[in-house]
TISEMAR-924045 format. One record per residue: x, y, z of N, C-alpha, C, CB in turn. Coordinates in steps of 0.2 Angstrom, whole numbers, plus 5000, padded with zeros to 4 digits. Glycine has a CB too. Example, Ala and Ser with C-alpha at 12.3 -4.5 7.8 and 13.67 -1.06 7.14 Angstrom:
2
506649725039506249785039506649845039505749785045 506449895035506849955036506450005039507049975029 
This chain:
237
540153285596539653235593539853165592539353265586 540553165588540853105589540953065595541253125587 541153095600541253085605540753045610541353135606 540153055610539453045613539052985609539053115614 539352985601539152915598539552855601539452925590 540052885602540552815605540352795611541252825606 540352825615539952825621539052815622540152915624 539052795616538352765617538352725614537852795614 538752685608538852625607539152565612539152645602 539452595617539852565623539252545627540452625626 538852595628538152585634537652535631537652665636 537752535625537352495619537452425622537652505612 538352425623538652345620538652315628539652345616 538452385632538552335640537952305642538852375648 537352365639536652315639536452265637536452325636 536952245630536652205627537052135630536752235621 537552145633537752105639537552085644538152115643 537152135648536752095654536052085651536652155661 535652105644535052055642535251995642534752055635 535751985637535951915635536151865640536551925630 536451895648536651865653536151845654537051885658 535351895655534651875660534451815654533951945662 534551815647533951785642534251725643533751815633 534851695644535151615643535651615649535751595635 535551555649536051555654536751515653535851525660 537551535654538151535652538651515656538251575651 538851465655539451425657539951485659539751375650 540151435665540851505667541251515662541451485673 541651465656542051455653541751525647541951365650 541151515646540551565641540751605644539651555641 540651655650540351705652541351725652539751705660 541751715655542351725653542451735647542651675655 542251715642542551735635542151815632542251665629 541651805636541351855633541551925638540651835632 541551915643542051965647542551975642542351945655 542951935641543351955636543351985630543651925635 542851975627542651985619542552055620541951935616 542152085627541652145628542352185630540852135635 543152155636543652205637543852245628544352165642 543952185625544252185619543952255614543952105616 543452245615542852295610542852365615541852255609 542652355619542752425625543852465623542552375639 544252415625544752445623544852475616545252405624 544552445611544652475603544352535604544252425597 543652515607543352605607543752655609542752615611 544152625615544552675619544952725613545352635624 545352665611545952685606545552725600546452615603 545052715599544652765591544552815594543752745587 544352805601544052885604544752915605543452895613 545352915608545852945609546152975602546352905612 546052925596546352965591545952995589546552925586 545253005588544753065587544953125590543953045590 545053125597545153175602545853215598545353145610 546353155596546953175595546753225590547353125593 546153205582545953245577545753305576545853225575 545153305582544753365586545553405586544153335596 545853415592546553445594546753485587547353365596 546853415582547253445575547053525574546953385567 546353475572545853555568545753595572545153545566 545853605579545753665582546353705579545753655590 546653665581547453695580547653735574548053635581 547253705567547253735562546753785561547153695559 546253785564545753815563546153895566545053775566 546453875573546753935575547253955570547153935581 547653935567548153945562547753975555548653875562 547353955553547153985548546754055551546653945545 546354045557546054125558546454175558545554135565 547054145560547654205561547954225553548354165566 548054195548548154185543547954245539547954135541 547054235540546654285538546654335541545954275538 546654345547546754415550547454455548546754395558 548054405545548554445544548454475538549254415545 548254445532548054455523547654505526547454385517 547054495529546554575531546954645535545954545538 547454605538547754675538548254705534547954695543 548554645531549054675524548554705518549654605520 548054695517547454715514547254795514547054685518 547254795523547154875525547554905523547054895530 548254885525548954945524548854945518549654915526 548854865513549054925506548554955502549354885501 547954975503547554995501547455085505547054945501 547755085510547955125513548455175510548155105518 548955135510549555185507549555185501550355165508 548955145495548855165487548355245488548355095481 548055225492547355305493547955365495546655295503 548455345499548855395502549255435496549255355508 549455395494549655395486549455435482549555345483 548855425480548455445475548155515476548055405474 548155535485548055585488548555635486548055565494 549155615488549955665487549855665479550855615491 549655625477549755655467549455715467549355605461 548655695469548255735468548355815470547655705471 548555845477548755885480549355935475548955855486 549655875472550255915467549955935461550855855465 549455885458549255935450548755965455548755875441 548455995460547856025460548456095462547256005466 549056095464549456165466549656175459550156165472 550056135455550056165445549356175442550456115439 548856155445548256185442548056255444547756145444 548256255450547956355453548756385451547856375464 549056365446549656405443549256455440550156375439 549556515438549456535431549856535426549256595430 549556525418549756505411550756515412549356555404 550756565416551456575414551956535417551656635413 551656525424551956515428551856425426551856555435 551456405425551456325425551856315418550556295424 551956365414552356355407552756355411552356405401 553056385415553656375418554156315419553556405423 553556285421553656225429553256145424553056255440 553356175418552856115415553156055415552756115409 553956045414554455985418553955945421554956015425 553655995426553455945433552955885431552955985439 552555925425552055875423552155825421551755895419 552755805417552855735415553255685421553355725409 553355725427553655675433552855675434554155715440 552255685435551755675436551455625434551455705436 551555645428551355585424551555515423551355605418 552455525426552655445426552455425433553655435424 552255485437552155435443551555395444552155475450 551055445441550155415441550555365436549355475438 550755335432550755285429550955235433551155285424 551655235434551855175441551555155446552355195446 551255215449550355195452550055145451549755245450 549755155444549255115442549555055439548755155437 550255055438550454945438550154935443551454905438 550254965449550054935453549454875455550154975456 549654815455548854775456548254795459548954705459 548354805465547854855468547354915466548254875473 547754945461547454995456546754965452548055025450 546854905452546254885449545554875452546354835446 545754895458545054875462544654925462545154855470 543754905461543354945458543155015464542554885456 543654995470543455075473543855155471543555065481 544455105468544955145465544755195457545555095465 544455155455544255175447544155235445543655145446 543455255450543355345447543955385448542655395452 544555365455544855415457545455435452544955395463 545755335449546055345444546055365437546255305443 545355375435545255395430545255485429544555355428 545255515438545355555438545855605436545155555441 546355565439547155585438547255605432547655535439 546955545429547255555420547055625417546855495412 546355645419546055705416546255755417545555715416 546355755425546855825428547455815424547155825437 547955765424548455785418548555815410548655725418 547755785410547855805401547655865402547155755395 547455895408546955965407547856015407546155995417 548155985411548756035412549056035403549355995419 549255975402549555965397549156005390549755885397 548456015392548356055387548656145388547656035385 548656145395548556235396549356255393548356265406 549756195394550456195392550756205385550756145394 550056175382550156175375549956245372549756105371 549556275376549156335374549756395375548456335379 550056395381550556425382551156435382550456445384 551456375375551856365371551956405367551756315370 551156405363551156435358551056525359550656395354 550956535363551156615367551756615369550756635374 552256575370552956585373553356575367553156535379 553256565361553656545356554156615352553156505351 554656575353555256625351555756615343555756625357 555656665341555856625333556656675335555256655321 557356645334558056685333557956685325558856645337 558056755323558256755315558856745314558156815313 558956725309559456695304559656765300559056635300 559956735294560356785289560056765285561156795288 559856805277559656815271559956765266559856875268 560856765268561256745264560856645267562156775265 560956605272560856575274560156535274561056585276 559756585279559056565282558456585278558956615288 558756635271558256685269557556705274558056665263 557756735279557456775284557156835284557756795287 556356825283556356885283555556865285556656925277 555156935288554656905292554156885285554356955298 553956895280553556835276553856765275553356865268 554556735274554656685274554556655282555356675271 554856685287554656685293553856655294554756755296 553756685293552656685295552456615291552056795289 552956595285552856535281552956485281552856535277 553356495287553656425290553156355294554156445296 552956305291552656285295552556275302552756265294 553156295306553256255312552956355316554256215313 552756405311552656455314551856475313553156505312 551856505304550956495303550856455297550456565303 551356435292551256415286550956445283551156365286 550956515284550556575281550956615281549856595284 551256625273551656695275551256775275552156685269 550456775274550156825275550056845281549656805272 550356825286550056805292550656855294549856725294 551356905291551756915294551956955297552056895292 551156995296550957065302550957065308550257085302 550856995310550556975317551456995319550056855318 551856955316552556965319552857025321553056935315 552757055317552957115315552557165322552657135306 552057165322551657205327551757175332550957205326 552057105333552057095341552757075343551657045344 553157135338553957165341553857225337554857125338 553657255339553657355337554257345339552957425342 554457335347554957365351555357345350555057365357 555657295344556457285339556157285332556957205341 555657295328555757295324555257385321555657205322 555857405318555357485318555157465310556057585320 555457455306555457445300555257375297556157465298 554657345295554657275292555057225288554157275290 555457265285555857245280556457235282555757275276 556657265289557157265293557257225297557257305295 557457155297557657125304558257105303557157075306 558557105311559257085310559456995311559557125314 559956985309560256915313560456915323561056875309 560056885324560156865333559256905338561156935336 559056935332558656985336558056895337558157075331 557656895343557356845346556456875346557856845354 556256875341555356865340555056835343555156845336 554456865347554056815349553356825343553956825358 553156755343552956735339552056735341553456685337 551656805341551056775345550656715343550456835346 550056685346549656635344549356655337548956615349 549356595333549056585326548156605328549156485323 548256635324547356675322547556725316547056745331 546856735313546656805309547256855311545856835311 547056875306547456965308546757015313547657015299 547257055316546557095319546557155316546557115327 546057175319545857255316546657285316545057325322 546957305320547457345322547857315317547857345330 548057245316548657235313548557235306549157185315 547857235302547657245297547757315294547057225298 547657365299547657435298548457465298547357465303 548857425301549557425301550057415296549657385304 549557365292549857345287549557365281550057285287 548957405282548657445275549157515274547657475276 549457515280549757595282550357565277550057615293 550757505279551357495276551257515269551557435277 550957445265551057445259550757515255550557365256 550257575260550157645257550757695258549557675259 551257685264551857695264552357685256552057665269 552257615255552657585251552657595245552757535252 551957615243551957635236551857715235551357595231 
């Protein structure tokens, strides 16, 4: 466009040369100067139009250097949104195999869950984690974690093992036992122990130091161990 302005102004200025030659008439001395005046103005355009060209050149040249620019961000773009999905894939695959665990076996391996948990965290520094296609998938992780971490807590408290102590020391014995906070903070509650070690403890009032209890989940007493212990205290009087 540039280009063809100039080139019109030029046809402009030679026109306006051969009117002016036909409308007056001009001394050789005249017509010499203006030959000259007209090389004068024709060379200046030269030199404007070459440096234009030169500038057109520039910007191509930039314009290629930027499209390339974009095309490389667009594909570092792809990759890394690639290997965060990829990522988040391999997490997911790991809590979904301790999810089809059962209670005991994920009690087992519950370790694992807090390598999970620090990994989906490092994940999500990641800047990319904030982009809105990622959102539902991260928010997913967290829940699958929490779901495990609760099943763990649940069968914590089915795996829990009290070692007894000595009289002289611990004062041990399953009602102080049962009234320990960290067990039911109920020392009524010390049937439950008693009944779920028949197989070391024959006598309630007997336990030894070293013997290892397990300690079932806090709840009521049931029918059985209600009846268990109506048996006792009618033994005992």
């Amino acid at each position: 466009m540039i280009v063809r302005k100039i080139s019109l102004v030029m046809l402009l200025l030679v026109a306006s040369v051969l009117v002016s030659s036909a409308q007056q008439k001009m001394t050789k001395e005249e017509w010499q100067n203006q030959i000259t005046q007209n090389t004068k103005t024709r060379d200046g355009l030269k030199t404007q139009l070459g440096g234009l060209n030169k500038d057109i050149d520039s910007l191509k040249a930039y314009n290629i250097g930027m499209d390339g620019k974009l095309k490389a961000s667009a594909d570092q773009l792809n990759a890394t949104t690639g290997a965060f999905a990829a990522s988040v894939a391999g997490l997911n695959a790991k809590i979904d195999a301790l999810t089809n665990l059962s209670d005991a076996d994920l009690y087992a391996r519950k370790g694992e869950i807090d390598e999970l948990q620090k990994a989906k965290d490092e994940l999500l520094a990641q800047k990319i984690s904030g982009m809105k296609r990622f959102a539902a998938g991260n928010a997913a992780l967290q829940s699958k974690i929490d779901a495990l971490k609760a099943r763990v807590a649940v069968a914590k408290d089915a795996n829990k093992i009290y070692t007894v102590g000595t009289w002289a020391k611990n004062r041990d014995c399953l009602w102080n036992i049962a009234k320990k906070k960290d067990i039911y903070a109920n020392p009524f509650a010390w049937p439950k122990i008693w009944q779920g070690n028949r197989d070391q403890i024959k006598d309630p009032d007997i336990i030894k130091k070293g013997q290892k209890l397990k300690i079932p989940a806090d709840a009521t007493l049931t029918d059985a161990e209600k009846k268990a212990t109506r048996s006792y205290w009618s033994k005992k009087h």
